[in-house]
C-alpha positions as CSV (number, residue, x, y, z in Angstrom):
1,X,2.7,1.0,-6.0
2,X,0.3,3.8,-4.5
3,X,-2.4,3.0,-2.3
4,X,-5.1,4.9,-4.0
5,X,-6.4,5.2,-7.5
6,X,-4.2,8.3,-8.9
7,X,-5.2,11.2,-11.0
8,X,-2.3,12.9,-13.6
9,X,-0.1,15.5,-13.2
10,X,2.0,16.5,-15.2
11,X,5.6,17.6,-15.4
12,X,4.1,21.1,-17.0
13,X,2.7,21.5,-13.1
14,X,5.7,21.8,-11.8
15,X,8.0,25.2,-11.2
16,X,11.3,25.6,-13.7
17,X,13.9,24.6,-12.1
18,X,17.5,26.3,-11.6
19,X,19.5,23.2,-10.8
20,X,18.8,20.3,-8.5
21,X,20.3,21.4,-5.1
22,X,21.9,24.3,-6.6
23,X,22.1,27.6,-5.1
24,X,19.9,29.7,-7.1
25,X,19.5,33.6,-6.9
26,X,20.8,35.8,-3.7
27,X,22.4,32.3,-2.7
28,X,19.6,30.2,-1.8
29,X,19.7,26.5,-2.0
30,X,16.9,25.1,-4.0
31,X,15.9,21.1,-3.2
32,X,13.7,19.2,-5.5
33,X,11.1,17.0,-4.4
34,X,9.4,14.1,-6.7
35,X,6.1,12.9,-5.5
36,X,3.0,11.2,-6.5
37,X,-0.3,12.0,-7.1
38,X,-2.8,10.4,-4.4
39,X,-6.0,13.0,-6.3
40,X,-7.8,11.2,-8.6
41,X,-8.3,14.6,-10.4
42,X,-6.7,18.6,-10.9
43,X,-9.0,19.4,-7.9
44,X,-7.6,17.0,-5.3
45,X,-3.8,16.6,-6.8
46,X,-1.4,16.4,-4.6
47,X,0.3,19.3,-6.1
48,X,-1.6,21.3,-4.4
49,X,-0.6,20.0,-0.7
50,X,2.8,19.9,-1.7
51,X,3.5,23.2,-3.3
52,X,1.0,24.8,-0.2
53,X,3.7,22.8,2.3
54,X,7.0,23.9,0.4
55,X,5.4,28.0,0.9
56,X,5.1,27.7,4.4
57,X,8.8,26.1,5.0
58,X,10.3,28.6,2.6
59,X,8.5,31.6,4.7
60,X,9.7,29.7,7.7
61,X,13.6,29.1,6.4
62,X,14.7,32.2,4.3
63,X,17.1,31.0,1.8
64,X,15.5,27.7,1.2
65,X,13.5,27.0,-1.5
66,X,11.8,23.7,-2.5
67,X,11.0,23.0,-6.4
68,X,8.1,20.4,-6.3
69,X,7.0,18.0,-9.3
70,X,4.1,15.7,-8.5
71,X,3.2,13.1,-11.2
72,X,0.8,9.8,-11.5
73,X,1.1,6.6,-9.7
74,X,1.5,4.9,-13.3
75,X,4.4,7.5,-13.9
76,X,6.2,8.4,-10.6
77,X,8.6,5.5,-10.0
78,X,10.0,5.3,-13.6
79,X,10.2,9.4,-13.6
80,X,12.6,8.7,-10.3
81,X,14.7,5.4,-12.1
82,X,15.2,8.0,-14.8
83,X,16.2,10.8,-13.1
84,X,18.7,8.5,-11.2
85,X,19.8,7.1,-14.2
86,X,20.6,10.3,-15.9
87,X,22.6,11.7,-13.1
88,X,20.0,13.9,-11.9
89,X,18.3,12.8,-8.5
90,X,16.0,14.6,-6.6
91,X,17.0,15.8,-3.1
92,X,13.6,13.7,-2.0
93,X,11.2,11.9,-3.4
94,X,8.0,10.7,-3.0
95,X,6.9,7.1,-4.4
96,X,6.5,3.6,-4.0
97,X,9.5,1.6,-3.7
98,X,13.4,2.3,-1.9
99,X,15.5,-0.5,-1.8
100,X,17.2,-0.6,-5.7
101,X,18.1,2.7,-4.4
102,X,19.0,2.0,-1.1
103,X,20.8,-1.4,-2.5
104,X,23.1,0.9,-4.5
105,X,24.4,2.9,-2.1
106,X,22.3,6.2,-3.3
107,X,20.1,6.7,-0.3
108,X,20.6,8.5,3.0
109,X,19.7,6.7,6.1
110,X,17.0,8.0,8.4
111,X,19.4,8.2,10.8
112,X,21.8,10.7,8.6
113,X,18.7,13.3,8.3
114,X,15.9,12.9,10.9
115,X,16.1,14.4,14.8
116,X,15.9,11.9,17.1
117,X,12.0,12.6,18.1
118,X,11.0,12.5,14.3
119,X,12.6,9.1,13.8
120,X,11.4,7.4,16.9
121,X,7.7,8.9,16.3
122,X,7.1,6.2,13.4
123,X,5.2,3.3,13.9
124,X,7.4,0.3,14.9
125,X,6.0,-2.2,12.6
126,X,6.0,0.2,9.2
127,X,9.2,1.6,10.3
128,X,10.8,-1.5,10.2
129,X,9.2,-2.4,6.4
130,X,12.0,0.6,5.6
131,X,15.2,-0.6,6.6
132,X,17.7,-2.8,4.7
133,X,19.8,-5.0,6.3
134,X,18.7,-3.1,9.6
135,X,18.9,0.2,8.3
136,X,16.6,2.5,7.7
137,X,16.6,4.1,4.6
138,X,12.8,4.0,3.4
139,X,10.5,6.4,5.3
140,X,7.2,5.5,5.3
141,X,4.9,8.2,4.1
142,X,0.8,6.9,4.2
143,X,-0.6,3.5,5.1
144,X,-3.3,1.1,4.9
145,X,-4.1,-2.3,6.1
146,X,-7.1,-4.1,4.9
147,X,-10.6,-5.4,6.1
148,X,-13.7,-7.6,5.1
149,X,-16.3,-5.2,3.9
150,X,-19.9,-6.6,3.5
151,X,-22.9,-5.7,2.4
152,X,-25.8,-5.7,5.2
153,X,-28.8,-5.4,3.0
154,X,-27.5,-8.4,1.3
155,X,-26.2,-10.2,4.1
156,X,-30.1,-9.6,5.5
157,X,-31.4,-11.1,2.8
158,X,-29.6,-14.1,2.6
159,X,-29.7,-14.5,6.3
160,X,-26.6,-14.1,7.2
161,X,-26.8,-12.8,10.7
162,X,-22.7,-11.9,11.8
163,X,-20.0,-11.2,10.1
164,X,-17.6,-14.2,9.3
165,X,-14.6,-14.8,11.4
166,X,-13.2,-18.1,10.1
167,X,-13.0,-19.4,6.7
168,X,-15.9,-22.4,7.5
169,X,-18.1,-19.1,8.6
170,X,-16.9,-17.3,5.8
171,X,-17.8,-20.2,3.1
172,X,-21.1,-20.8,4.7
173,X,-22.2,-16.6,4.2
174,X,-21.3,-17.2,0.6
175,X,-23.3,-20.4,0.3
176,X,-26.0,-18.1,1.6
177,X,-25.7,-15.4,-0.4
178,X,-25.6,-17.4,-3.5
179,X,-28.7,-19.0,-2.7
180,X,-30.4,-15.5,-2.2
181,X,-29.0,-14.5,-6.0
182,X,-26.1,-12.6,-5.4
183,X,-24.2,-12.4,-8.4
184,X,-21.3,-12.0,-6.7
185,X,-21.1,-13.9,-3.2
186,X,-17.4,-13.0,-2.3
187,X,-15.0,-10.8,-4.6
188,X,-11.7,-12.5,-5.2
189,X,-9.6,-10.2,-7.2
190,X,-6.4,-12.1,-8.6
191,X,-6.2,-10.2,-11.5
192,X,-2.7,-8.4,-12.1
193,X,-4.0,-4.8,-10.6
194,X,-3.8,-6.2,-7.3
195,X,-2.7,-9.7,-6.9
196,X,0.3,-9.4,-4.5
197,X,-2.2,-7.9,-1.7
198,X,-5.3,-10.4,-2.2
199,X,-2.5,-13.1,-2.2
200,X,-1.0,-11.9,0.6
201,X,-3.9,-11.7,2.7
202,X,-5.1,-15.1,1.8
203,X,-1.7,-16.2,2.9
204,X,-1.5,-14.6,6.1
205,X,-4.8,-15.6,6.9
206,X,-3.9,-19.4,6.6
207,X,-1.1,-18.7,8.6
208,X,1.3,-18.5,6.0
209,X,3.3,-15.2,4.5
210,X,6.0,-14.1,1.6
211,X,8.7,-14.3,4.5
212,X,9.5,-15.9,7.8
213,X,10.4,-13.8,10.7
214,X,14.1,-14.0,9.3
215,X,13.4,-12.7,5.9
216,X,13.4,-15.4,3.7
217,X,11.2,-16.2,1.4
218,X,8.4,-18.6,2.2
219,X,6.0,-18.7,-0.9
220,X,5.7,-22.0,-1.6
221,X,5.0,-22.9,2.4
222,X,2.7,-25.7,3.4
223,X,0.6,-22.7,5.1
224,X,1.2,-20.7,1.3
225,X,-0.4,-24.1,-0.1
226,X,-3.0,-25.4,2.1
227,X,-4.5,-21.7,1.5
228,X,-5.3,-21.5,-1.7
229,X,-6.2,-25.1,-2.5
230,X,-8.7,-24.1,0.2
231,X,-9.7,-21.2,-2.1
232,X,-9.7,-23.5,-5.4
233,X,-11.9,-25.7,-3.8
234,X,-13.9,-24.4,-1.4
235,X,-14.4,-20.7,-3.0
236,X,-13.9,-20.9,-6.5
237,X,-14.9,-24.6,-7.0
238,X,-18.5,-24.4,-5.5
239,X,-19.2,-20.9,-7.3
240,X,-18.8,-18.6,-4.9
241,X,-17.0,-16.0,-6.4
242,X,-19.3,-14.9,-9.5
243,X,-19.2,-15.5,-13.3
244,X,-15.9,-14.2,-14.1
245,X,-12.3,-15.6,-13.7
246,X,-11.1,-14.3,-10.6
247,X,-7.4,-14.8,-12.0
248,X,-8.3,-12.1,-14.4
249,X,-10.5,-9.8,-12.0
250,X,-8.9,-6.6,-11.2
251,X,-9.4,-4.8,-7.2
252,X,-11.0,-1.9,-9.3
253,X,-13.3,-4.5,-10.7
254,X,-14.6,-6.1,-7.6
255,X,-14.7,-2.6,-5.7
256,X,-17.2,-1.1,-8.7
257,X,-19.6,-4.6,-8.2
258,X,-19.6,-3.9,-4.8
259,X,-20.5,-0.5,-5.0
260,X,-23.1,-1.5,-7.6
261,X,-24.9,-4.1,-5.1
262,X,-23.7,-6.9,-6.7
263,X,-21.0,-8.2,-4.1
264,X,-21.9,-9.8,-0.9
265,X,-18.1,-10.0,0.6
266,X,-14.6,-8.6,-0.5
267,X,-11.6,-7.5,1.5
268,X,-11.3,-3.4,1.4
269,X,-8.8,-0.6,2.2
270,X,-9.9,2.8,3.6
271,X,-10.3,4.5,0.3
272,X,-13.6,1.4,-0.5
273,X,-15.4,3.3,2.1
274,X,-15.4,6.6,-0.3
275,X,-16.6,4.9,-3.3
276,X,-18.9,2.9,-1.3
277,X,-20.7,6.1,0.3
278,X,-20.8,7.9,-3.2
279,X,-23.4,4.8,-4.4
280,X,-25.3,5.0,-1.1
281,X,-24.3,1.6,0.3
282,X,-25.3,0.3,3.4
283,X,-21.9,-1.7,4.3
284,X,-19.5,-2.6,7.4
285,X,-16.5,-3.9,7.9
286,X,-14.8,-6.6,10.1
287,X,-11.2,-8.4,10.7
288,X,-10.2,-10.5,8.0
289,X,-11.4,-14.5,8.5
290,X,-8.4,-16.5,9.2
291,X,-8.3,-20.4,8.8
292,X,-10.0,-21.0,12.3
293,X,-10.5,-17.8,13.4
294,X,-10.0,-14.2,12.5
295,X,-6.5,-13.9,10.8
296,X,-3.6,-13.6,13.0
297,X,-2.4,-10.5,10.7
298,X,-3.8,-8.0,8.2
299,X,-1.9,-7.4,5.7
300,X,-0.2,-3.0,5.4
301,X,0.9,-1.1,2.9
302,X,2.8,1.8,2.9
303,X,4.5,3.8,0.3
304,X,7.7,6.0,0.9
305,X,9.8,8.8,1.2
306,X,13.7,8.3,0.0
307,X,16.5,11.4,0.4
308,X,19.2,10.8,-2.3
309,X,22.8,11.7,-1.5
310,X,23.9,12.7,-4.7
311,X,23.4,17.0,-4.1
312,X,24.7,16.6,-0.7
313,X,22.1,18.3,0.6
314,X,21.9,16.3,3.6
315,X,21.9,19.2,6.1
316,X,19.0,20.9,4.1
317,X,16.9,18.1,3.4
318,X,16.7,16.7,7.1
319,X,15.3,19.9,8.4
320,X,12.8,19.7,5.7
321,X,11.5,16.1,6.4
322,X,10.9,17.1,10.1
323,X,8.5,19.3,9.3
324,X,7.0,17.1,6.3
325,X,6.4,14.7,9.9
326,X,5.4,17.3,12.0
327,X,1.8,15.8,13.4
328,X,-0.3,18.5,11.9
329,X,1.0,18.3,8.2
330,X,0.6,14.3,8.6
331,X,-2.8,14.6,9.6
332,X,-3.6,17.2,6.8
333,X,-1.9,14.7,3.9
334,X,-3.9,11.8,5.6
335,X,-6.9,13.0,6.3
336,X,-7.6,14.7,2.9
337,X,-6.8,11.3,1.1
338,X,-8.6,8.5,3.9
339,X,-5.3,7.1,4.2
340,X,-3.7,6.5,7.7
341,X,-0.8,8.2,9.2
342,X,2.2,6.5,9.9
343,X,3.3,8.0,13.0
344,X,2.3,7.8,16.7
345,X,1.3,11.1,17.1
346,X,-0.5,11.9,14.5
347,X,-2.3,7.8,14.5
348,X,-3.2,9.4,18.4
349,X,-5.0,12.1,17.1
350,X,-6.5,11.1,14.6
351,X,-8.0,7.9,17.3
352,X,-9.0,10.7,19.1
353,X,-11.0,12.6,16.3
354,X,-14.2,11.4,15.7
355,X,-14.4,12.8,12.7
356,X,-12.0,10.1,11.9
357,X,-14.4,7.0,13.3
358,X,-14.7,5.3,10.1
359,X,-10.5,4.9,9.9
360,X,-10.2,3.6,13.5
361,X,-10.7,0.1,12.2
362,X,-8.0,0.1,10.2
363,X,-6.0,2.1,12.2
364,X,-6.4,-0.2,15.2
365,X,-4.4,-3.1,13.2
366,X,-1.5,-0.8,11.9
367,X,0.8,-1.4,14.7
368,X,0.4,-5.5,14.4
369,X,0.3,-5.7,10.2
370,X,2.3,-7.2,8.4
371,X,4.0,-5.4,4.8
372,X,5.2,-6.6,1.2
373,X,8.9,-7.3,1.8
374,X,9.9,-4.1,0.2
375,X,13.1,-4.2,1.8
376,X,14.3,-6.8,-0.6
377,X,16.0,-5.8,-4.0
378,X,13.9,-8.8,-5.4
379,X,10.2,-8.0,-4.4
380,X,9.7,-6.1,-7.6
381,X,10.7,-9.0,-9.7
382,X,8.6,-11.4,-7.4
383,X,5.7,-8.8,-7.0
384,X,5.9,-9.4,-11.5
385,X,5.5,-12.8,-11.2
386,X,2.8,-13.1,-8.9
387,X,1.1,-10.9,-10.9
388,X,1.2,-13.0,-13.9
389,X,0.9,-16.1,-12.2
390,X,-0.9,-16.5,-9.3
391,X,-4.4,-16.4,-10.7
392,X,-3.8,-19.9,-12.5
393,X,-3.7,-21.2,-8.6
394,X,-7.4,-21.6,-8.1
395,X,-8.9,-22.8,-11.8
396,X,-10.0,-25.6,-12.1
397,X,-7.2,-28.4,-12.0
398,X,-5.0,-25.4,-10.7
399,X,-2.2,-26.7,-8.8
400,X,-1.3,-24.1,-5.9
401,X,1.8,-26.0,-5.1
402,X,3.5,-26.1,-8.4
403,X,2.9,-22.3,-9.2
404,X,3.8,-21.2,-6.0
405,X,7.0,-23.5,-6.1
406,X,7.6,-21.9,-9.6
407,X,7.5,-18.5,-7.9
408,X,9.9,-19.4,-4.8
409,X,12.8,-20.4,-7.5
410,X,12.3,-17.0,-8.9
411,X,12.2,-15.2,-5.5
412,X,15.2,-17.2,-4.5
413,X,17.3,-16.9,-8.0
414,X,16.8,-13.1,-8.1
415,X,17.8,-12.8,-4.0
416,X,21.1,-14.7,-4.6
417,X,22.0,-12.6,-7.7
418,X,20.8,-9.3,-5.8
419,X,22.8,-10.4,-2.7
């Protein structure tokens, strides 16, 4: 799953190859790298960072040469399975999920290909989202983590006079806003687009989360529950959240209404700020509410880089993916997209760039978030489910406890057949 809205690109893009990790002409060794496409059209495509970053290695490293295909977020991680599947792995690639790799034994760990500086330069809490049974094997490429956004010319109007930092604070703004005509008082996207993160976030906001500190999965948690019977009844259940079924609202959805003027409240990642700029909104952004405070976590994303062992290409590839990590080619990636880095030196300068100030907010809660258990064979089975299920949780006579109960069986029946 990408962290931006992603443009196409097709396989025609991408250079003929010789043969993956083959030697090619006068001897040189050719590495492919898979990635996806963070543009949202052939202007911004990643295709152009990538193939701009593979020139300057290969002028750098004579007898290297990197063959780069960059294709869409809806298209990237089944290209990879496939690939895989057919025998034919990349050398590296570029997407949004590790561990079935890393499960079966195809992966590299970080420790296999990255000096010693590059490794320990990632960000504690994302470089820990990468590693399977205490091994690293996903390398996290971009982040996010996620804020309120509001609307001040609304919020003025309805007389809401600081941002909400609990849920009572938060309910009352909406109450508020409703009252002053705003079609949309708080944006609750459960719609399959995005329902794992706006679940998550209402989780870890009452406390709750996916997992405990050990791993496990704790869905269907008294925190898990309490939550979103909160949300049936004190959200959805006065009105608060606009004419249409949130369980059938998409992010996309609720990010358009808000930059239309029509939302009062919705949580945002780094790339809302864009959109909301283009419509000429007056907007700001503040911690997530928590159940008696401001939550204890934000929720992070990151999506990741993966070296497959089956070219044994190990002693090219590492090489490689220190410079891909070099601080000035993470800032470049990063900055171009409004995404945040994921290491220390590059988070440093970019907190030190005030041409940055609008990401500081979000890059102030990175070390501390907390991230989809994408270590876990399962997630992409559970991330399904959620997806198709979670939005029943706050209808009326939803019952958060059963569905999230329903949910934990599946998480736990696909862990024990995965383990």
């Amino acid at each position: 799953m990408g962290l931006t809205a992603a443009g196409a690109a097709t396989a025609a893009l991408a250079p003929a190859l010789t043969a993956c990790g083959s030697s090619g002409p006068g001897g040189s060794k050719h590495l492919k790298l898979v990635a996806a496409d963070y543009g949202d059209k052939k202007d911004n495509s990643s295709k152009k960072y990538w193939d701009s970053l593979a020139r300057d290695y290969e002028s750098k490293n004579k007898g290297i040469k990197i063959d780069v295909e960059v294709y869409s977020w809806t298209e990237v991680d089944k290209k990879v399975a496939d690939m895989v599947a057919a025998g034919k792995a990349p050398d590296i690639a570029q997407i949004g999920a590790y561990a079935d790799f890393a499960a079966a034994g195809k992966l590299y760990p970080a420790d296999q290909l990255l000096s010693i500086p590059t490794q320990a330069d990632f960000i504690s809490s994302i470089a820990a989202a990468g590693e399977v049974h205490r091994v690293q094997y996903g390398l996290p490429f971009v982040a996010s983590t996620r804020l309120l956004f509001f609307n001040k010319k609304l919020f003025a109007k309805a007389g809401v006079t600081k941002a909400p930092e609990s849920w009572d604070e938060l309910q009352a703004a909406a109450i508020k806003l409703k009252a002053a005509g705003v079609k949309i008082p708080y944006g609750l996207p459960l719609g399959p687009e995005e329902a794992p993160a706006e679940t998550m976030m209402w989780m870890l906001a009452g406390g709750g989360g996916y997992t405990d500190k050990n791993g496990a999965y704790t869905i269907d948690s008294a925190e898990n529950v309490k939550a979103f019977e909160w949300v049936r009844d004190e959200l959805v259940g006065k009105d608060l959240v606009g004419p249409n079924d949130p369980g059938r609202t998409n992010r996309q959805d609720v990010f358009d209404a808000f930059g239309a003027g029509d939302v009062g409240m919705l949580n945002g990642h780094p790339t809302l700020i864009q959109q909301a700029k283009a419509k000429g909104l007056d907007f700001d952004m503040t911690p997530l509410p928590g159940i008696k405070g401001k939550a204890r976590s934000t929720m992070g994303v990151a999506d990741w880089m993966m070296a497959f062992k089956q070219n044994n290409n190990r002693d090219s590839v590492g090489p490689f993916l220190d410079f891909v990590y070099s601080r000035d080619n993470v800032l470049s990636f990063t900055g171009q997209y409004n995404l945040l880095p994921v290491t220390t030196a590059a988070s440093g300068a970019m907190h030190d760039d005030r041409a940055h100030g609008e990401l500081w907010p979000f890059l102030d809660q990175l070390q501390d978030a907390s991230f989809y258990p994408a270590d876990k064979v399962s997630w992409a089975k559970v991330s399904v489910a959620i997806k198709e299920k979670i939005g029943a949780v706050v209808r009326k006579g939803g019952d958060p406890a059963s569905v999230l109960s329903e949910i934990q069986r599946l998480a736990d029946a696909t862990e024990n057949a995965d383990g």
